[in-house]
C-alpha positions, 0 to 999 in steps of 0.5 A: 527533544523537538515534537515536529508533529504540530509543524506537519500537520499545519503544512499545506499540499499544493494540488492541482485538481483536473477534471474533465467535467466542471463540476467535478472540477469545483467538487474535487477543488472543494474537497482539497480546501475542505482537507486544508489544502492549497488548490493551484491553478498550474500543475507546475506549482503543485506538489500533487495532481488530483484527477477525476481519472478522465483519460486513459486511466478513467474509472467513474467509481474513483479519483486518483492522486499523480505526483505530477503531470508526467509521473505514475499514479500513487494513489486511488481513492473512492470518489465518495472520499471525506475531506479526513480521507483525502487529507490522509491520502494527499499526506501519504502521497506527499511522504512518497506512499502509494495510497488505495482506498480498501473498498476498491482493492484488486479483484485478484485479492478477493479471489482467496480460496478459504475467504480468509486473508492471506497472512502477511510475511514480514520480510525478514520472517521471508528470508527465514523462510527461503533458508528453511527450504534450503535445509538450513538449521536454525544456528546456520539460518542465524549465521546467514541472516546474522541474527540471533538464533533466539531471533530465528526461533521467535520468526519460525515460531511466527511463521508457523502461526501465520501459516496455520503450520505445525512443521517447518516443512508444514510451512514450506508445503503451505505457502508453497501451494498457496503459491502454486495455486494463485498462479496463472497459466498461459 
């Protein structure tokens, strides 16, 4: 078996760095070659751009990562991001994931009506869902999701426990509300 970790890891970003103001043009050139990265003089050369946000897209309390100069941004980080943080963030770009930094998440999250976060459904405890709230038993939701109907159990049981729930129609109810709830009517 080959570790290609090691190999990763030492490879190199080329990021072209924009900023309308030069000092933060040479801050934010600084942070890449901290993150052990290449700054590029051309957005041609590069593989990401990284940029004060000047423009449209300007926000003083970020930086934001483009995969390249006619592409949609991938990723926000906080201006006060350490080099650890911006290498992570550069990599995960690269690998073709959006980045966020958490402090500056959607105001829309921290809207939750009990504070609490809201629970993540994986995707396919959502196609086990959908099935519930057609009336499905669990053998036929095994049948159309082809799974086993001990999978089925183990997802509602999951289900059930995320959402707080004791039912399965509990659980529809539930979410259902949640839904209804974080809808905006114009």
């Amino acid at each position: 078996m080959i570790n290609l970790a090691p190999a990763l890891s030492a490879q190199s970003i080329r990021v072209f760095v924009t900023a309308s103001d030069p000092t933060d043009r040479t801050r934010l050139r600084g942070l890449v070659l901290d993150a052990g990265h290449r700054a590029v003089e051309s957005a041609d050369d590069a593989e990401l751009v990284l940029s004060d946000g000047s423009g449209a897209a300007s926000d003083e309390r970020r930086i934001f990562i483009l995969a390249g100069a006619e592409v949609d941004q991938v990723g926000s980080l906080a201006r006060d991001v350490t080099p650890a943080q911006l290498d992570a963030a550069l990599r995960a770009a690269a690998a073709g994931l959006l980045v966020r930094s958490p402090e500056l998440a959607s105001p829309g999250f921290d809207a939750l009506a009990d504070g609490a976060p809201e629970p993540l459904l994986t995707p396919r405890e959502i196609e086990v869902l959908e099935c519930i709230g057609e009336g499905l038993t669990n053998k036929l939701i095994a049948r159309r999701l082809d799974i086993s109907l001990h999978t089925v159990k183990f997802h509602i049981e999951s289900l059930l426990r995320k959402l707080g729930a004791t039912t399965r129609a509990q659980a529809l109810a539930l979410l259902l509300e949640r839904r209804r709830s974080r809808t905006i009517e114009f």
